[in-house]
N, CA, C and O atoms as a CHARMM CRD file, in Angstrom:
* protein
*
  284
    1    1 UNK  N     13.64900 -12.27400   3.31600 PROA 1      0.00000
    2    1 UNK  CA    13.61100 -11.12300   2.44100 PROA 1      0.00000
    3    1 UNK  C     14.64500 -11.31000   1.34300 PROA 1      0.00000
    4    1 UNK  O     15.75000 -11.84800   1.42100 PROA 1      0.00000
    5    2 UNK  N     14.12700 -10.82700   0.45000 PROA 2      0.00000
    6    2 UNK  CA    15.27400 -11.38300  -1.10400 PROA 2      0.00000
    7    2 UNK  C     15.67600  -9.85700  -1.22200 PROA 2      0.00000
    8    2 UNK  O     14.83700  -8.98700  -1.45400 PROA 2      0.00000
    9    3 UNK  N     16.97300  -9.60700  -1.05100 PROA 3      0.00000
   10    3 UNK  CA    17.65800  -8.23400  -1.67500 PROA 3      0.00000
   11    3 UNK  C     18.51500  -8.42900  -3.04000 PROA 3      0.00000
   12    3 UNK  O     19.43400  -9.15000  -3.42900 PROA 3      0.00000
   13    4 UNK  N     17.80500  -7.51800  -3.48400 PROA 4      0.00000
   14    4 UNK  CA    18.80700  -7.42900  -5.47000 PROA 4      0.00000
   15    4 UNK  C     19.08000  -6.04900  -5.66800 PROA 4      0.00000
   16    4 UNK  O     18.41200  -5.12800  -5.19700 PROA 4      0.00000
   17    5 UNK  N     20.36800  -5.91200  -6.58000 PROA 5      0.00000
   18    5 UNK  CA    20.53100  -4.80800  -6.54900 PROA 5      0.00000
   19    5 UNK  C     20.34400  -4.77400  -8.16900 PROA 5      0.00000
   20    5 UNK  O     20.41400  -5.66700  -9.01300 PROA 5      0.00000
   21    6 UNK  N     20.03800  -3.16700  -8.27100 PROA 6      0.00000
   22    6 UNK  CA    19.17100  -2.63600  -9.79400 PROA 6      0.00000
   23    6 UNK  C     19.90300  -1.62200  -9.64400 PROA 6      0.00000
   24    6 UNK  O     20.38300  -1.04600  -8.66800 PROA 6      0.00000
   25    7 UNK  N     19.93800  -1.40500 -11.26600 PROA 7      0.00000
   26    7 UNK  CA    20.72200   0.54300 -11.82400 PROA 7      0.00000
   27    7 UNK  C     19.23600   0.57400 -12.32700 PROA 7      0.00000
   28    7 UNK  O     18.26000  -0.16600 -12.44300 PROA 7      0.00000
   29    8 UNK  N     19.71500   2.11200 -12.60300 PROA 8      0.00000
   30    8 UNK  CA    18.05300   3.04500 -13.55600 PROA 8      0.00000
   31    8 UNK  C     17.49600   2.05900 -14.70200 PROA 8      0.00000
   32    8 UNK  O     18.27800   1.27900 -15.24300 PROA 8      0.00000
   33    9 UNK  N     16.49100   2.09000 -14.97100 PROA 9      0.00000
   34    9 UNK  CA    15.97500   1.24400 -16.21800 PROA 9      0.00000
   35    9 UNK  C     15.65900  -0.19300 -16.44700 PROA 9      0.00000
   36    9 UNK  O     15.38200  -0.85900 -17.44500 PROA 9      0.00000
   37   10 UNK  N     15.87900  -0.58900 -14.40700 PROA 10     0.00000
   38   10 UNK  CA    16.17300  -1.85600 -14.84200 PROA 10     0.00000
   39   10 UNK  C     14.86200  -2.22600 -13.99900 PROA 10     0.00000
   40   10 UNK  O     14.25200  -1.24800 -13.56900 PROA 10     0.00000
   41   11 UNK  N     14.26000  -3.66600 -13.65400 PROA 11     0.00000
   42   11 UNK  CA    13.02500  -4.03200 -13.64900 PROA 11     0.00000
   43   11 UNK  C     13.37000  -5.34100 -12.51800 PROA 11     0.00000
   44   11 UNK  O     14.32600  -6.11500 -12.56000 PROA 11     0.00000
   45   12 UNK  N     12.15200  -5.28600 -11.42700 PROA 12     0.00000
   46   12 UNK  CA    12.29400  -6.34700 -11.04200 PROA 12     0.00000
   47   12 UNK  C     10.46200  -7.24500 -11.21800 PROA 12     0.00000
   48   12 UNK  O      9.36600  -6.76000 -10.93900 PROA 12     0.00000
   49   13 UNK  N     10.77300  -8.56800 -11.74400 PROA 13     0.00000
   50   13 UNK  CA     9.53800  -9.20500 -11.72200 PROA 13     0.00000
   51   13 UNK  C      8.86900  -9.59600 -10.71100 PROA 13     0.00000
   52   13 UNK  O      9.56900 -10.39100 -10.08300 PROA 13     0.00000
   53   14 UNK  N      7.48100  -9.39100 -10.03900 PROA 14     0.00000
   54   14 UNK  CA     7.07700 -10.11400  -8.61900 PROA 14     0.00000
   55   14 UNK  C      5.63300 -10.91000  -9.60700 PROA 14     0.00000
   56   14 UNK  O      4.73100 -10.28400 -10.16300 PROA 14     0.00000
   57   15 UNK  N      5.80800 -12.38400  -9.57400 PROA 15     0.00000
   58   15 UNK  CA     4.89100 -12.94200 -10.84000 PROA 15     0.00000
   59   15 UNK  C      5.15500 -12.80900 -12.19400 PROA 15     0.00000
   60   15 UNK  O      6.17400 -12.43800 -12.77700 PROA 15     0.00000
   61   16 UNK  N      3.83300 -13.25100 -12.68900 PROA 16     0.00000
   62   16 UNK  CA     4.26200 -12.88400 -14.06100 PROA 16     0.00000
   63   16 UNK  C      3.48800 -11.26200 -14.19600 PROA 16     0.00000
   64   16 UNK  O      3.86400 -10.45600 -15.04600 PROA 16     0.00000
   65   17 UNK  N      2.61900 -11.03400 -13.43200 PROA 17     0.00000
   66   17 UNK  CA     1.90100  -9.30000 -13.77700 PROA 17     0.00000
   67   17 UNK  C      2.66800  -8.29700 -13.20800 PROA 17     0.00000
   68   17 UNK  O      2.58000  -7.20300 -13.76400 PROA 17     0.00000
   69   18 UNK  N      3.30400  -8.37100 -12.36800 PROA 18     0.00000
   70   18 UNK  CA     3.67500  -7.10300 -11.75500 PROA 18     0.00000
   71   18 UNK  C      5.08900  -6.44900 -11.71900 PROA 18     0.00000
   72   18 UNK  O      5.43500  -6.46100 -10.53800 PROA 18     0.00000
   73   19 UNK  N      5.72400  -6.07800 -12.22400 PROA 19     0.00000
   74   19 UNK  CA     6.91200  -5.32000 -12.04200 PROA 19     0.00000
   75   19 UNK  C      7.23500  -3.71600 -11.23900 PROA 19     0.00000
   76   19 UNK  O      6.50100  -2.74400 -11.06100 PROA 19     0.00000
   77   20 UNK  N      8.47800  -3.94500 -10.92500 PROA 20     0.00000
   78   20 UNK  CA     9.04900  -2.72400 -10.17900 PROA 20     0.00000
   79   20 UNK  C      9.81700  -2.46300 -10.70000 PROA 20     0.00000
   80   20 UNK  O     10.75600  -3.23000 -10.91400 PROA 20     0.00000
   81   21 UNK  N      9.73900  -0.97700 -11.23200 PROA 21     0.00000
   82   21 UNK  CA    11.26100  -0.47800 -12.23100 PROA 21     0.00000
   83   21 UNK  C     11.73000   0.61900 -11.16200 PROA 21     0.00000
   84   21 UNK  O     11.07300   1.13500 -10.25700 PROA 21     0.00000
   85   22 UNK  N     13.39000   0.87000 -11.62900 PROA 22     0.00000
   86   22 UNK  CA    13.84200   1.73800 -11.13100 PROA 22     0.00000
   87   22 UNK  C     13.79000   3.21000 -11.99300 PROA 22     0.00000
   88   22 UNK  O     14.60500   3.37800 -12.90000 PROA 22     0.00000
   89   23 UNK  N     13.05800   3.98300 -11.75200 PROA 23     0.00000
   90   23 UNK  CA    13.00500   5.25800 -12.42200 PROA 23     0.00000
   91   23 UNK  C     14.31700   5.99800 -11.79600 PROA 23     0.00000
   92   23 UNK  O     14.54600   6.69100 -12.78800 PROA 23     0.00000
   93   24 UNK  N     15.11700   6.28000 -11.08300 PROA 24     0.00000
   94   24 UNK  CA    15.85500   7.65800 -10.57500 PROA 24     0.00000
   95   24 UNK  C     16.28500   6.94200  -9.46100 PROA 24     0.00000
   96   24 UNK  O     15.61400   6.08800  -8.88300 PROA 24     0.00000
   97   25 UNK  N     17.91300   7.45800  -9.03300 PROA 25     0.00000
   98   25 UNK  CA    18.41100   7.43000  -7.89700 PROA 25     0.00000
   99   25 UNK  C     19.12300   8.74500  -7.39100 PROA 25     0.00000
  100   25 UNK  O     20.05000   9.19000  -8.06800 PROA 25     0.00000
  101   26 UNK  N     18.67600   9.48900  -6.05400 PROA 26     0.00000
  102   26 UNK  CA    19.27000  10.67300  -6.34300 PROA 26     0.00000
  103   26 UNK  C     19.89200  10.73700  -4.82500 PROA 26     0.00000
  104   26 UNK  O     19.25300  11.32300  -3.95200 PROA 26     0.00000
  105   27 UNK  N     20.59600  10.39300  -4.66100 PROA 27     0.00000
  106   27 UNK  CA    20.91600  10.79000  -3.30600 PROA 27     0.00000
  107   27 UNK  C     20.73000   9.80900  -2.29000 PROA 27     0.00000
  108   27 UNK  O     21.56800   8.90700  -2.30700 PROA 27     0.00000
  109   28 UNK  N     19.70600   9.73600  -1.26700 PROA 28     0.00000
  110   28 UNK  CA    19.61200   8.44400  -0.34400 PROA 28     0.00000
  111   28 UNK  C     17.97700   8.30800  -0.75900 PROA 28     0.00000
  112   28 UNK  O     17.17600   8.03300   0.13400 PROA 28     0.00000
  113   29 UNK  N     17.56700   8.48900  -1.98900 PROA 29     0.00000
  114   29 UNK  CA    16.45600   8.33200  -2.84200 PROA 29     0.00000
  115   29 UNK  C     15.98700   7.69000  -3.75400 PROA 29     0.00000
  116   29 UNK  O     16.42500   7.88000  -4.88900 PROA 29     0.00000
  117   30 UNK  N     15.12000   6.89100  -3.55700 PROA 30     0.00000
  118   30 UNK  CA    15.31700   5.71200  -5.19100 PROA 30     0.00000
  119   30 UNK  C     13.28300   6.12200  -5.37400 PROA 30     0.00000
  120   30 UNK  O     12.35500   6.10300  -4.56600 PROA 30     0.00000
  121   31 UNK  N     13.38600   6.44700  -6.86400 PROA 31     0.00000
  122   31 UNK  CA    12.20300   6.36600  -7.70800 PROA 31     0.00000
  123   31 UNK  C     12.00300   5.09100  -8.14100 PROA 31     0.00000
  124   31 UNK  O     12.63700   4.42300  -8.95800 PROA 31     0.00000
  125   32 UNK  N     10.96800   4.82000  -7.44100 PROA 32     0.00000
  126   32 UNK  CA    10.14300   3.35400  -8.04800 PROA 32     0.00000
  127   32 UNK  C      9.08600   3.32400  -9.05000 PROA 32     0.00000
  128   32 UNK  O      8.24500   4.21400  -8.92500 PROA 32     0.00000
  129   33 UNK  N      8.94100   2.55500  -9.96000 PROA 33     0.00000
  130   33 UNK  CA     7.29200   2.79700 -10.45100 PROA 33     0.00000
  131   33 UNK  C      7.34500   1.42500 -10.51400 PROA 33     0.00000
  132   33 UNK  O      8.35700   0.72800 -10.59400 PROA 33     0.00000
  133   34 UNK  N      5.57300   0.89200 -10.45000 PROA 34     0.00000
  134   34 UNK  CA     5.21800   0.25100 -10.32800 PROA 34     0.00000
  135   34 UNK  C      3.75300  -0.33500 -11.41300 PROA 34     0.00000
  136   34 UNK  O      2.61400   0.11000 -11.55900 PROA 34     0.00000
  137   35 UNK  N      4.42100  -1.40700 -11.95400 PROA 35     0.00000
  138   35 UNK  CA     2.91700  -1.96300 -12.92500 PROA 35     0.00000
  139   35 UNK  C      2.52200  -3.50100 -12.37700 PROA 35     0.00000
  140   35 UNK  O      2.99800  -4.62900 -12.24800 PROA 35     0.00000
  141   36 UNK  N      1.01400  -2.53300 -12.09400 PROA 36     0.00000
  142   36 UNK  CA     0.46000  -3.76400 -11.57900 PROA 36     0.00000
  143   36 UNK  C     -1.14700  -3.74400 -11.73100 PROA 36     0.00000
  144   36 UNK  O     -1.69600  -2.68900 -11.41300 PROA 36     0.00000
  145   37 UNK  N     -1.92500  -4.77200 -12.17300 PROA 37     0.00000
  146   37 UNK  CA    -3.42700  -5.33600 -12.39800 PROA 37     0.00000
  147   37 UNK  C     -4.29200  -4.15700 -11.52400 PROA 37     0.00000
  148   37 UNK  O     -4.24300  -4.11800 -10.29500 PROA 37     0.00000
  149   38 UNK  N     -5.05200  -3.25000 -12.29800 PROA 38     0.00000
  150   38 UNK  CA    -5.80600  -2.50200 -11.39800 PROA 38     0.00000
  151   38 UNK  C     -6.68400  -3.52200  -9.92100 PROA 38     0.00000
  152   38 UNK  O     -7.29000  -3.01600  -8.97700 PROA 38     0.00000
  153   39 UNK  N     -6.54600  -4.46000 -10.08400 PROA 39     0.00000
  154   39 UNK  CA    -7.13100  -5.47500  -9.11500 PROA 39     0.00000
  155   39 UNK  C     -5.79300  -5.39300  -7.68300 PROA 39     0.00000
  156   39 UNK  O     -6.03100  -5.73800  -6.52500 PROA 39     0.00000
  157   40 UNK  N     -4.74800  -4.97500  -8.07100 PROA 40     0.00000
  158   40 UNK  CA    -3.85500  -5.37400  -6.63500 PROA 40     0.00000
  159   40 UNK  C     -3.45000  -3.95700  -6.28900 PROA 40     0.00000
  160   40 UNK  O     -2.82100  -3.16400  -6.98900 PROA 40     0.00000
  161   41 UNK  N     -3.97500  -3.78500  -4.97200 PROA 41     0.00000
  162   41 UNK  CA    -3.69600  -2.72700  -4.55000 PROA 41     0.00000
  163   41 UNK  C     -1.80500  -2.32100  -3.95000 PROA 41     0.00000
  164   41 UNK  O     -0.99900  -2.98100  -3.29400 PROA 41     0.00000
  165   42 UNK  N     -1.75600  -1.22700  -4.45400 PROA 42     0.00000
  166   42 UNK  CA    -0.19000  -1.02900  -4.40300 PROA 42     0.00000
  167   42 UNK  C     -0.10200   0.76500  -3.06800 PROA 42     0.00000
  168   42 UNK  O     -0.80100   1.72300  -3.40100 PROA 42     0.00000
  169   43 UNK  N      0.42200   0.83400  -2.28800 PROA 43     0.00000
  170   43 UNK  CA     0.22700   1.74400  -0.80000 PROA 43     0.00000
  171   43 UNK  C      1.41900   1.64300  -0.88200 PROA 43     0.00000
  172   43 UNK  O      1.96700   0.60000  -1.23600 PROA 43     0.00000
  173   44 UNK  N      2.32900   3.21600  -0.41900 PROA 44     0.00000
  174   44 UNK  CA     3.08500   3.29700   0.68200 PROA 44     0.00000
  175   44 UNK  C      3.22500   2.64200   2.25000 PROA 44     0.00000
  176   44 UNK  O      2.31700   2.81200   3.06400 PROA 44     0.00000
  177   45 UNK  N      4.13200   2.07600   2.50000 PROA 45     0.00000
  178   45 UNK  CA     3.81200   1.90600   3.78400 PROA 45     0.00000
  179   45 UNK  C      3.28000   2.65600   5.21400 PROA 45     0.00000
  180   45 UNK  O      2.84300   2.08400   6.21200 PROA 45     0.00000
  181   46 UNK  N      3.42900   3.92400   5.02900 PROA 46     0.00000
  182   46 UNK  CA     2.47300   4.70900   6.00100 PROA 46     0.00000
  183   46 UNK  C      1.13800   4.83600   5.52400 PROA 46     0.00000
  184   46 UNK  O      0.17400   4.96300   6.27900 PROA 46     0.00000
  185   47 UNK  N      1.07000   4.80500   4.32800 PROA 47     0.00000
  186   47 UNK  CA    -0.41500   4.59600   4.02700 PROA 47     0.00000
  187   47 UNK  C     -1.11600   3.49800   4.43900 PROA 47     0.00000
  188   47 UNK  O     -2.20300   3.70900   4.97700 PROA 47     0.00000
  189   48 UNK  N     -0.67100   2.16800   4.28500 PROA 48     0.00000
  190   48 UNK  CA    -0.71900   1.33200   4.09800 PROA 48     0.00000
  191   48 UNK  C     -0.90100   0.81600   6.03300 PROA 48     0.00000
  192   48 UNK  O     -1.65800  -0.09800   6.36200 PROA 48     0.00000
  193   49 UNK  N     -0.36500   1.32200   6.68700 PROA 49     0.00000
  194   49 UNK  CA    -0.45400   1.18600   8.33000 PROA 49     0.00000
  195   49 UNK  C     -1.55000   2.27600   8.54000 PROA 49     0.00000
  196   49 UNK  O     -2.40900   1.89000   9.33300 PROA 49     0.00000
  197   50 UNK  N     -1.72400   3.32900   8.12700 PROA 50     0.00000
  198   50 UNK  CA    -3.12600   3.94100   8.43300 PROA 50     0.00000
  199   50 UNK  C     -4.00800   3.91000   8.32200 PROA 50     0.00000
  200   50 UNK  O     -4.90900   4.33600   9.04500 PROA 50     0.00000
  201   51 UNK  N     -4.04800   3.18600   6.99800 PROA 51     0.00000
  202   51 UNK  CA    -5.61500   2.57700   6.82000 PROA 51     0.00000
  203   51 UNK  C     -6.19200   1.31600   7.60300 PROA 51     0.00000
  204   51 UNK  O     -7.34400   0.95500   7.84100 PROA 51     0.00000
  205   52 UNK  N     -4.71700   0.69200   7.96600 PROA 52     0.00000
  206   52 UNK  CA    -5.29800  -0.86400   8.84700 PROA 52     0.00000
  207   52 UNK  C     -5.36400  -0.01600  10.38400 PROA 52     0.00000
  208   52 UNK  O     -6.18900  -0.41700  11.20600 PROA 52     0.00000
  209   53 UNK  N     -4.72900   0.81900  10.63100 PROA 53     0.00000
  210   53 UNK  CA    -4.72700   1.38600  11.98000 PROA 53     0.00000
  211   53 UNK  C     -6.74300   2.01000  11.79100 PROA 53     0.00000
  212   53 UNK  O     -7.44900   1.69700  12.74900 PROA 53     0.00000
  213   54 UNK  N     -7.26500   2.59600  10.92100 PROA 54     0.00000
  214   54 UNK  CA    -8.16000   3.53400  10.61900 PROA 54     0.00000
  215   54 UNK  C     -9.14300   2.11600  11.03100 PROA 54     0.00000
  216   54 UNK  O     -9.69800   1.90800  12.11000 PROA 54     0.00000
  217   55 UNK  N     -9.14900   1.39000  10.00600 PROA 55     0.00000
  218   55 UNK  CA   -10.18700   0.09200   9.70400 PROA 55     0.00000
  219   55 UNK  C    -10.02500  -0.84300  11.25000 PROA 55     0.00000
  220   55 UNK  O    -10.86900  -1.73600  11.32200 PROA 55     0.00000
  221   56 UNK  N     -9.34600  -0.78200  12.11600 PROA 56     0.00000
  222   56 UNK  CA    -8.89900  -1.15000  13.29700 PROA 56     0.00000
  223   56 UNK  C    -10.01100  -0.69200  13.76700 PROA 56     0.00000
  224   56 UNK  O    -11.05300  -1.32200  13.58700 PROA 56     0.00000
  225   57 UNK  N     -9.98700   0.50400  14.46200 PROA 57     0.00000
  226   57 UNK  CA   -10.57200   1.57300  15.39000 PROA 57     0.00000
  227   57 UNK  C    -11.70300   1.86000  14.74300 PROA 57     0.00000
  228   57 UNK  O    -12.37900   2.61200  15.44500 PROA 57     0.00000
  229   58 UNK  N    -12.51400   1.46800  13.15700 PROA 58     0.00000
  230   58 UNK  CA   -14.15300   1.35200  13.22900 PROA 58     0.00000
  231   58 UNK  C    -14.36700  -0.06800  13.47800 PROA 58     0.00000
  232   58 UNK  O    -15.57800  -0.17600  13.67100 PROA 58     0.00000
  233   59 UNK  N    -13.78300  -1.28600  13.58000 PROA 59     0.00000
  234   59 UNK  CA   -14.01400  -2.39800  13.80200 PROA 59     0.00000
  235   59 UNK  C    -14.63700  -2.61800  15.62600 PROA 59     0.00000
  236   59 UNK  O    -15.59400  -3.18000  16.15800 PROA 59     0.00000
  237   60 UNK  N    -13.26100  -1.68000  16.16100 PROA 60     0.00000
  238   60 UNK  CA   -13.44800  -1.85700  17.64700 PROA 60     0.00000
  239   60 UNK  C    -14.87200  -0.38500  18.12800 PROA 60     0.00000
  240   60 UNK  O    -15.30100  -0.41800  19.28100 PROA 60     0.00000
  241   61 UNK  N    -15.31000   0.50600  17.35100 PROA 61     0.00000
  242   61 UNK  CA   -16.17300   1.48600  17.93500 PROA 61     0.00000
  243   61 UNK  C    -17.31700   0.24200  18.24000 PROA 61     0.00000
  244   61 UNK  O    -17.29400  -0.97700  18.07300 PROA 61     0.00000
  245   62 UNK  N    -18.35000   1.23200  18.78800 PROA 62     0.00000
  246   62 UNK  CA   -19.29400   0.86800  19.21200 PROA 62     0.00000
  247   62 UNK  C    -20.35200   1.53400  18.56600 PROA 62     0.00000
  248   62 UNK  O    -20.29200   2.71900  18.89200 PROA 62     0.00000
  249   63 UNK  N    -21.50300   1.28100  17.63300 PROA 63     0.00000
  250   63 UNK  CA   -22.25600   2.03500  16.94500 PROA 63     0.00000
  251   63 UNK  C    -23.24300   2.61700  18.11300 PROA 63     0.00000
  252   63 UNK  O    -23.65900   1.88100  19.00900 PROA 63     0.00000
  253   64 UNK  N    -23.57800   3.98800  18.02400 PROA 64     0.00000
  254   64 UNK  CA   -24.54600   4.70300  19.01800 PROA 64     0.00000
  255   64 UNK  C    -25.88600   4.90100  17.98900 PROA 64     0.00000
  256   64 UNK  O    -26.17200   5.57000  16.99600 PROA 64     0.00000
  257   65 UNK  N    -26.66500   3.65900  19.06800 PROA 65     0.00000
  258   65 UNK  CA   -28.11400   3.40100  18.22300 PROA 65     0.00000
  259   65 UNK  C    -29.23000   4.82900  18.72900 PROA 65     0.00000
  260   65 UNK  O    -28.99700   5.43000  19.77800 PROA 65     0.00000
  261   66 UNK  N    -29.75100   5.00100  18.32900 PROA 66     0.00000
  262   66 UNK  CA   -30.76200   6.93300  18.29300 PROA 66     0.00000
  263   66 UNK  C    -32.00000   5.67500  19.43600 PROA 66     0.00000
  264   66 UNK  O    -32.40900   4.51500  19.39200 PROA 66     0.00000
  265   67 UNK  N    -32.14900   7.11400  20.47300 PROA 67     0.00000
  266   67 UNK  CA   -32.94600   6.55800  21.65400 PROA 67     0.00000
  267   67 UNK  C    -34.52000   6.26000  20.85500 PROA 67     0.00000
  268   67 UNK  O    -35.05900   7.16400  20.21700 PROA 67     0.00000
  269   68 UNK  N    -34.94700   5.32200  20.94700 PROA 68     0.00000
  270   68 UNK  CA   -36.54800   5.10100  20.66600 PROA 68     0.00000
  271   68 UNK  C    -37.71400   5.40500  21.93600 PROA 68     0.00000
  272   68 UNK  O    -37.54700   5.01600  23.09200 PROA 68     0.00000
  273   69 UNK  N    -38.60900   5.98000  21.58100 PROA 69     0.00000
  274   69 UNK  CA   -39.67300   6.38100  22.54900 PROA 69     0.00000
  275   69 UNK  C    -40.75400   5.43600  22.41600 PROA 69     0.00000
  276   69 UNK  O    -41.51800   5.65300  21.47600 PROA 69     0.00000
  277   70 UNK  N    -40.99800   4.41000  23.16600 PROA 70     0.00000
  278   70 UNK  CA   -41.85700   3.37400  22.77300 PROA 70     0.00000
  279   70 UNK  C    -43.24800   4.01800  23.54400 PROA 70     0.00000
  280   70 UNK  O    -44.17800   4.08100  22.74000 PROA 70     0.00000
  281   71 UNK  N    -43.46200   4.31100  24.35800 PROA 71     0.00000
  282   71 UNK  CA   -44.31500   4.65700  24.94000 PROA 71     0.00000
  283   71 UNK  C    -45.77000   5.58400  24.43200 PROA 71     0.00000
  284   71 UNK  O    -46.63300   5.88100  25.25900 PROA 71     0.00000
């Protein structure tokens, strides 16, 4: 893990497309914004664990096929 330290206004590069600026520090709070290629998806990390937790648990269901009456 690479740790850097940033004041307000200042920018960190990940590539050449994507940056992380520091908008606000207020307390035990840091404002991030983030520019990045509508192509790369950018999540909170609880978001980001719920949706793989979500996409998990339809991977593992079992689809319930509708009874057929062949007869």
């Amino acid at each position: 893990m690479l740790i850097l330290s940033r004041k307000v206004n200042e920018k960190i590069m990940i590539g050449d497309d994507i940056s992380v600026s520091i908008i606000e520090v207020r307390g035990d709070q840091v404002r991030l914004g983030v520019d990045a290629p509508r192509s790369v998806k950018v999540f909170r990390q609880e978001v980001f664990d719920a949706i793989k937790a979500e996409n998990r648990a339809a991977a593992e269901s079992k689809p319930k096929l509708p009874d057929i009456d062949l007869g």
